[in-house]
C-alpha positions in Angstrom: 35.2 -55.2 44.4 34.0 -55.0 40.8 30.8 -52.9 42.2 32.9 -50.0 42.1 34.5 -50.3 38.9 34.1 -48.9 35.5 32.3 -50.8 33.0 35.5 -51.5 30.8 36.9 -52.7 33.5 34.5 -54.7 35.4 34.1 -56.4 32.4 37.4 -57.6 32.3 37.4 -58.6 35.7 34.0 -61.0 34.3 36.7 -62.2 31.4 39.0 -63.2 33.4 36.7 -64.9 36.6 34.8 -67.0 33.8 37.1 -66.7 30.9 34.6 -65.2 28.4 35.6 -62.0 26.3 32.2 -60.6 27.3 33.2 -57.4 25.4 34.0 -58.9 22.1 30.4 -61.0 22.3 28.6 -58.0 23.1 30.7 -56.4 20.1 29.2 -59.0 17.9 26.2 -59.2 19.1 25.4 -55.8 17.9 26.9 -56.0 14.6 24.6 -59.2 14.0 21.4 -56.7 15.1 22.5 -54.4 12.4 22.9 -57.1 10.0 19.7 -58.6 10.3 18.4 -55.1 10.4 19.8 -54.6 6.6 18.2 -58.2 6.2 14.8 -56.9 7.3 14.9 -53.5 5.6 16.1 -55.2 1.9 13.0 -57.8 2.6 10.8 -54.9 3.0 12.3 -52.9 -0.6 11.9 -56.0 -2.1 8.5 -56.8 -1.0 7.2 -53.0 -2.6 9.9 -53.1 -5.8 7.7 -53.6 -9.4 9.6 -55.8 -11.5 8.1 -53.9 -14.3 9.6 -50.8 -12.8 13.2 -52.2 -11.7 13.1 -53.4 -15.6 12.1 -49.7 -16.9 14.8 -48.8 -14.4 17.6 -51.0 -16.0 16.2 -50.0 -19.5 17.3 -46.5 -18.3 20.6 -47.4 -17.3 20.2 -46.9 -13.5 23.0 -47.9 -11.6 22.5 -51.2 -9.5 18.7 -51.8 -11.3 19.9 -54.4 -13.7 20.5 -56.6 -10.2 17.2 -55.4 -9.1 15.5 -56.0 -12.0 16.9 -59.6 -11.7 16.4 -60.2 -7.3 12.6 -58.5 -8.2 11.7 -61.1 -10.6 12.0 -64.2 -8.3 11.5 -62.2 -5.4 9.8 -65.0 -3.6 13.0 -66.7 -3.6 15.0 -64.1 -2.6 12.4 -63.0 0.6 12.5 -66.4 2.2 16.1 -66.3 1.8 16.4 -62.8 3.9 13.9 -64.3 6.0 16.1 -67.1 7.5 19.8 -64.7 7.4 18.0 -62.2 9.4 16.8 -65.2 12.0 20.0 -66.6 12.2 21.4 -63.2 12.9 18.7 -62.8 15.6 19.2 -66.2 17.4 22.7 -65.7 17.0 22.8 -62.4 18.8 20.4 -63.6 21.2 22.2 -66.2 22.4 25.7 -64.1 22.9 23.6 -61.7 24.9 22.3 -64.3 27.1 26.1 -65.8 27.8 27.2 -62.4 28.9 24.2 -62.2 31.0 24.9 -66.1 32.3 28.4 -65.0 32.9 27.4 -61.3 34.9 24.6 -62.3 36.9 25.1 -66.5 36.9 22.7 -69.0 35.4 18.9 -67.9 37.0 16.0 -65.7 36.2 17.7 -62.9 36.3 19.5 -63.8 33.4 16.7 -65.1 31.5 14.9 -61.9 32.2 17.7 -59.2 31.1 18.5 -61.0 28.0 14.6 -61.4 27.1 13.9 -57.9 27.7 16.7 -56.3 26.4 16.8 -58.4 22.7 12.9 -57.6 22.6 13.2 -53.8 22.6 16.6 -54.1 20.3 14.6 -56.5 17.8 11.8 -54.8 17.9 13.0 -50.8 16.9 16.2 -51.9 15.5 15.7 -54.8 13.0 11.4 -54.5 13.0 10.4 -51.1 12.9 13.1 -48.6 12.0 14.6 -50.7 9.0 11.5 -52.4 7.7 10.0 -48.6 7.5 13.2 -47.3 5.4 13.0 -49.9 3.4 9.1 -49.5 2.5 9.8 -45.6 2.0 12.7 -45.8 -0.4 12.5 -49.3 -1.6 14.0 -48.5 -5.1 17.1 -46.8 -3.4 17.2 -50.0 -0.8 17.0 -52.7 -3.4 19.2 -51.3 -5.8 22.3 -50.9 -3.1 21.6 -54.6 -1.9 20.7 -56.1 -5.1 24.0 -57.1 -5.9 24.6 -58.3 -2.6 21.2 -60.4 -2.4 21.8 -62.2 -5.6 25.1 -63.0 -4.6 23.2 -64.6 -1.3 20.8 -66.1 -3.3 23.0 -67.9 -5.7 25.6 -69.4 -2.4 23.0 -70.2 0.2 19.7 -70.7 -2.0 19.9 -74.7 -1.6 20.1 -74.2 2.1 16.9 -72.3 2.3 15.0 -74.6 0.1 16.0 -77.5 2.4 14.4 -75.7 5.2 11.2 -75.3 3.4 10.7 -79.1 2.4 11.9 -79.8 6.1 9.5 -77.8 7.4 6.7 -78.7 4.7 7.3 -82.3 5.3 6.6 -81.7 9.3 3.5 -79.6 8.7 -0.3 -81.5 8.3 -1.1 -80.8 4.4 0.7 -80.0 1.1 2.4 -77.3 2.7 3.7 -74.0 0.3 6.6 -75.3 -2.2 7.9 -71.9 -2.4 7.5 -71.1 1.5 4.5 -69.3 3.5 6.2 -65.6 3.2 4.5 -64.3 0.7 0.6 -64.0 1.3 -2.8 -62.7 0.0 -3.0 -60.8 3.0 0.3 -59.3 2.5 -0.4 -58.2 -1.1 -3.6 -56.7 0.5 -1.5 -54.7 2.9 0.2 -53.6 0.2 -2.1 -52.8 -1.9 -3.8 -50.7 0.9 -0.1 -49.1 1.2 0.2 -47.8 -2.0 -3.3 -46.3 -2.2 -2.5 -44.3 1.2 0.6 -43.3 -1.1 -1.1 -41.7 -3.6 0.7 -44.9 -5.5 -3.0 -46.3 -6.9 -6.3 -44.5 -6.9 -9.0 -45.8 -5.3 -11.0 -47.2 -7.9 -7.4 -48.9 -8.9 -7.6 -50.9 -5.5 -11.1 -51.7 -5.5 -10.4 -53.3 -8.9 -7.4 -55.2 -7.5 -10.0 -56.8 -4.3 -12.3 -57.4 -6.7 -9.7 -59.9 -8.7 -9.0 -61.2 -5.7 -12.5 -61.9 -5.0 -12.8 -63.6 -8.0 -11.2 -66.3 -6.9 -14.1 -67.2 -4.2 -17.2 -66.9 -6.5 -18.5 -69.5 -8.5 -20.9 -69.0 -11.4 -23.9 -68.6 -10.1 -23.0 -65.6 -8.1 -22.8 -63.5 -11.4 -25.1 -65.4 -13.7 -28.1 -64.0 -14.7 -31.1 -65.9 -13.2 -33.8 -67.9 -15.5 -36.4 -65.8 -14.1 -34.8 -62.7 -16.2 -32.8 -64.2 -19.5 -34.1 -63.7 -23.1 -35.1 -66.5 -24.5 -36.5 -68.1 -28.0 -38.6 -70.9 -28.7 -37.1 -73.2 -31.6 -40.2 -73.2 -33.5 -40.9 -69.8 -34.2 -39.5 -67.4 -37.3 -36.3 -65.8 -38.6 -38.7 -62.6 -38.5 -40.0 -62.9 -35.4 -36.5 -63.2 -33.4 -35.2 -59.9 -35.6 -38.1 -58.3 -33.6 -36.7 -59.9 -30.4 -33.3 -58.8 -30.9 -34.5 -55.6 -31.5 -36.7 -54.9 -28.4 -34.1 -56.4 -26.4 -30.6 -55.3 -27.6 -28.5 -58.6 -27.0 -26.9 -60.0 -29.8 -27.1 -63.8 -28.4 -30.1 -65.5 -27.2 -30.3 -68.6 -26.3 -33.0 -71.3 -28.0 -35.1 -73.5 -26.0 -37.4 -76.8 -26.8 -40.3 -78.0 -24.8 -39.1 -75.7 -22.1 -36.2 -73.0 -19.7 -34.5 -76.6 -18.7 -34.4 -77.9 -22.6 -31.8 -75.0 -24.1 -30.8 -76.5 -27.6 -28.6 -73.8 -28.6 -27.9 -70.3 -28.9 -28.9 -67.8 -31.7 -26.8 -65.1 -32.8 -28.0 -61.8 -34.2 -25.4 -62.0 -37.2 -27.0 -64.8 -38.2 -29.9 -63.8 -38.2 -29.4 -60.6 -40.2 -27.2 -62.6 -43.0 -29.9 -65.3 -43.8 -33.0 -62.5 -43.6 -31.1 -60.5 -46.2 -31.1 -63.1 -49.0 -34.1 -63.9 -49.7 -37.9 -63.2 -49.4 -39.3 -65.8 -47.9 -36.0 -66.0 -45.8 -37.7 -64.0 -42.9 -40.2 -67.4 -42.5 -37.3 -69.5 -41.7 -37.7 -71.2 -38.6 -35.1 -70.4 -35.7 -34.0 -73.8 -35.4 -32.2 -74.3 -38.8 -29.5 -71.3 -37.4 -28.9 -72.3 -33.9 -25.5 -72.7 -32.4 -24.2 -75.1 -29.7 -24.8 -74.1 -26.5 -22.2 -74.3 -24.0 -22.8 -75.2 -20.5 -20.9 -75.3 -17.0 -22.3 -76.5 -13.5 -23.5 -73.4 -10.9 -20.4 -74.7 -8.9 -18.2 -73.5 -11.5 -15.5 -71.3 -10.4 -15.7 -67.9 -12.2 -11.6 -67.7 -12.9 -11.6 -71.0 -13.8 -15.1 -69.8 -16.4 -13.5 -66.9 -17.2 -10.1 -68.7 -18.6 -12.1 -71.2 -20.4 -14.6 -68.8 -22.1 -11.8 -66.9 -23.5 -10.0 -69.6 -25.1 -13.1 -71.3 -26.4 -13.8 -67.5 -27.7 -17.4 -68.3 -26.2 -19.3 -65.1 -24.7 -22.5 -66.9 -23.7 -22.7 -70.1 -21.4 -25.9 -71.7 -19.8 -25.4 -72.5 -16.0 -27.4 -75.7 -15.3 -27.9 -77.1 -11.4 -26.9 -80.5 -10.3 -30.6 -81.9 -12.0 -29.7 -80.3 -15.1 -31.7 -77.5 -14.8 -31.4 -74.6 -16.7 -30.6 -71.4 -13.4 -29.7 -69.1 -15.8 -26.9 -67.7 -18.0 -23.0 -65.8 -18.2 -21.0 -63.7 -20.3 -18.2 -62.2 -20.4 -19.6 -59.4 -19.6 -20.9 -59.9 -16.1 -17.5 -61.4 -15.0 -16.0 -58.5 -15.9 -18.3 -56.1 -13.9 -17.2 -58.3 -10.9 -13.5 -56.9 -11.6 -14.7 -53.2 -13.1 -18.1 -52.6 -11.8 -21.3 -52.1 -13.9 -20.7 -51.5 -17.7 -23.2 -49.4 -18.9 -24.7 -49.0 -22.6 -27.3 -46.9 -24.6 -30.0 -49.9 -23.8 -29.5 -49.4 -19.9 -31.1 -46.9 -17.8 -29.7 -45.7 -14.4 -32.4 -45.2 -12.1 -32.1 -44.6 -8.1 -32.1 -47.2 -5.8 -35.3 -45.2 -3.4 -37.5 -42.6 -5.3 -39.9 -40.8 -3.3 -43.1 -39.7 -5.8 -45.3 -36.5 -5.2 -48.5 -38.7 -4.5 -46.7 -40.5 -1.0 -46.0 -43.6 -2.6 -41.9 -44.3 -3.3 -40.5 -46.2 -6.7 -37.4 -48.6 -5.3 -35.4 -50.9 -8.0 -36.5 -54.8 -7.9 -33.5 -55.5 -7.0 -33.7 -53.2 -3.7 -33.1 -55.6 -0.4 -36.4 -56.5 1.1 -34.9 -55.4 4.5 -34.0 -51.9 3.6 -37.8 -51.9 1.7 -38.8 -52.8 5.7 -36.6 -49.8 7.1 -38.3 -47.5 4.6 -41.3 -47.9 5.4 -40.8 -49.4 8.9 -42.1 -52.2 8.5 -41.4 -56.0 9.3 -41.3 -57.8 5.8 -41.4 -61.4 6.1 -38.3 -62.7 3.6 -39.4 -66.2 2.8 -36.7 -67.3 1.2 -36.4 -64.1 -0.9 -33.9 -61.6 -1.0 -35.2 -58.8 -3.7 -38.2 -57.0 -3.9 -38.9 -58.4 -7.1 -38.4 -61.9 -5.4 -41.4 -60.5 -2.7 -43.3 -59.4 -5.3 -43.0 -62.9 -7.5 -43.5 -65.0 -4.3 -46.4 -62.8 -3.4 -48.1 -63.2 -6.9 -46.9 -67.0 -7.3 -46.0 -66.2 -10.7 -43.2 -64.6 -12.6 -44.0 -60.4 -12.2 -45.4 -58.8 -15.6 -45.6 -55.1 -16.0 -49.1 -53.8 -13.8 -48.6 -57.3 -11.4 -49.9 -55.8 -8.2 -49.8 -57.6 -4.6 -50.4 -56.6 -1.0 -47.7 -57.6 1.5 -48.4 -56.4 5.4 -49.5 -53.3 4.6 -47.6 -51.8 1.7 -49.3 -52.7 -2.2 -46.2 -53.3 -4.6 -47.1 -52.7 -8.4 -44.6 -53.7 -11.2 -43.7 -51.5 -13.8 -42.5 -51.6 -17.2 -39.4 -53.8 -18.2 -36.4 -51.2 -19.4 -32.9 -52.2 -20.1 -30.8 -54.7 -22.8 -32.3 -57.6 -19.9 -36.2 -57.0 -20.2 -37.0 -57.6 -16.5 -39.0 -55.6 -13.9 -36.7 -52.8 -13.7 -39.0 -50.5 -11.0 -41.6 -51.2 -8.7 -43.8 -49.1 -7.1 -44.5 -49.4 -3.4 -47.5 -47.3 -1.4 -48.6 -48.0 2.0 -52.4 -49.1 2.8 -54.3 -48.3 5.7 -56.4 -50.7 7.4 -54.5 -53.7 6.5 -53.9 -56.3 8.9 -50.2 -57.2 9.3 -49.5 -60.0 7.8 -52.1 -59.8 5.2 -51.1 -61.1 2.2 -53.1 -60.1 -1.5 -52.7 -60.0 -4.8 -54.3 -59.4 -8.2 -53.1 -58.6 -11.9 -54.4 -55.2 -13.1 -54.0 -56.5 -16.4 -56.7 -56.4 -19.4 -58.8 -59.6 -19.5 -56.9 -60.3 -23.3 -53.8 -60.8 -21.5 -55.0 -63.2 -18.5 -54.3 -65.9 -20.6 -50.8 -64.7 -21.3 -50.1 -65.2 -17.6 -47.7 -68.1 -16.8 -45.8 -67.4 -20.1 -42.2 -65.9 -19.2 -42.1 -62.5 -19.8 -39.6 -62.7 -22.2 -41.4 -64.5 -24.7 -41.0 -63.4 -27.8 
């Protein structure tokens, strides 16, 4: 009989057969949908609210930001705690539904399937989409209206979401997240992203912000410089003659060695150097040795946040990065952690050449440090990369030696010449790179078109002074 009912009615003909107000649970079964949808949509303001801005807010005297400014700095806290309101609300709501649908079409599938189905699409555009997209577009206007109420939330039922946490920290393998899994890397990434498609950041602003976050992952000798290229000092040799070296090089630290690279006994500082020159004749004769400074040095495993933190307390801008034999691999400062975060800082000593330069004559000029596949796709040739990753690092293994300026080698088919050293590093900034007829692939040759004066000179590192 109730098939040809109205709804009103054949819903009170359900109350009374199975003695549930099915009206009334549907009736609070929505109102828990909108609450948790003004659960999701204040997570979402509180997940794009500055503290810095809520607090330049309050400064101002904006109405509700001095409740903002306080929700926004613990807003960890605070998310979690929306997090589990607007699941209870869910679950809640979800559960009413599926006792009106028990009580309409009896305990089955049918059931199971209406109430599924129909609290999918009502979570999904009423409390997921819709109100988490308000929030994110006006989440200064959001957090400020529920600021007072979310503090008053987080002061009464804060003790309740912490318990959940250790519960569910104590159940999972691991430490587990003291302050709760809600608040990622990936989500600050997404949010980042966000505010750049915003017009919020530029997009050198962002890239700054993944490189910080990079950090995190690189250890120190991903930015060091490598032995192969640092400026280096013998201990024995003169006051005068490092002045020169300072000069031709343009650092104002160099670290000191003994016998050999591996035996660093210090680090010499051009201050120094010009203080003690200046007070005397003979003061130029001084041997290096009597001014040298500790040296500081840190594993290769080192992680650079970790180097970072440390160098700047220490006030230290120089460190030697030794391997697990104690080896000397090469050498940070301050400097080239920073160009992980900012990109290349450039001075009057560097020179910014192009990665490919194709010459009048056929042959091409490429930068040592050009990949030795993309020096293969140039020229379309396979390059055999034995380990090496550079040009320069073909052309060293090619020679067996350490690359001086006019270092030539054949490598299947293409002659690489070293040029001059430019730069505050004094390394083999260029190298030259023409094809050669007639050579068999795989042929491997190589000569020094140096005067015979210099042969000698060979195995020294080029940054002898």
């Amino acid at each position: 009989m109730t098939d040809h009912l109205p709804v009103p009615a054949a819903l009170a003909v359900s109350e009374v057969a199975g003695g549930l107000p099915d009206l009334q649970l549907l009736l609070v079964a929505c109102g828990l949908v909108l609450l948790a949808g003004l659960f999701g949509m204040t997570d979402a303001a509180l997940a794009a609210v500055s503290p810095a801005r809520a607090g330049e807010l309050a400064r101002n005297g904006v109405r509700g930001a001095r409740a903002l400014q306080v929700v926004a700095a613990d807003a960890a806290r605070h998310i979690n705690l929306l997090l589990l309101l607007r699941l209870i609300c869910e679950l809640t709501a979800t559960t009413l539904v599926a006792l009106v649908a028990v009580d309409t079409f009896g305990a089955g599938w049918t059931a199971a399937f209406v109430t599924a189905a129909a609290m999918t699409v009502v979570s999904f555009v009423v409390v997921g989409v819709a109100p988490r997209t308000i929030g994110r577009q006006h989440a200064y206007t959001v957090g400020r209206a529920t600021a007072g109420l979310v503090r008053w939330l987080g002061r009464a039922l804060n003790p309740l979401a912490s318990l959940l946490i250790l519960v569910g920290n104590a159940v999972t393998p691991g430490k587990g997240f003291r302050e709760g899994p809600f608040a990622t890397e990936i989500e600050l990434r997404e949010l980042v992203e966000q505010a750049e498609r915003d017009g919020v950041v530029e997009h050198g602003e962002r890239q700054m912000i993944d490189s910080v976050f990079a950090l995190r992952k690189k250890i120190a000798r991903d930015v060091m410089v490598p032995r192969t290229e640092m400026v280096w000092i013998e201990g024995y040799k003169t006051l005068r003659q490092a002045l020169a070296l300072f000069l031709r090089s343009g650092f104002s630290r160099i670290p000191v060695i003994g016998e050999n690279i591996d035996d660093v006994i210090g680090v010499l500082y051009l201050k120094d150097v010009v203080r003690r020159t200046q007070g005397g004749r003979n003061a130029g004769d001084i041997p290096v040795v009597d001014l040298v400074r500790e040296a500081t040095f840190v594993p290769e495993s080192k992680p650079v946040d970790d180097l970072l933190s440390e160098m700047q307390t220490a006030r230290t801008h120089l460190v030697i990065v030794v391997d697990e034999y104690g080896g000397t691999c090469g050498l940070v400062t301050i400097e080239d952690i920073l160009e992980e975060i900012v990109g290349e800082i450039t001075d009057e000593y560097d020179v910014e050449r192009p990665p490919v330069e194709h010459l009048p004559d056929g042959s091409v000029r490429v930068t040592a440090r050009l990949s030795v596949e993309d020096l293969g796709e140039l020229f379309g040739v396979e390059l055999p990369n034995d380990g090496v990753e550079t040009v320069g690092g073909l052309l060293a293994h090619a020679l067996g030696k350490v690359p001086i300026p006019g270092a030539e080698a054949e490598v299947h088919g293409l002659r690489l010449t070293a040029e001059g050293t430019t730069g505050r590093r004094n390394r083999i900034d260029t190298v030259l790179v023409r094809r050669l007829d007639g050579i068999a692939d795989g042929r491997v040759e190589s000569r020094e078109a140096l005067p015979e004066n210099q042969k000698q000179d060979e195995e020294r590192q080029p940054v002898d002074a």
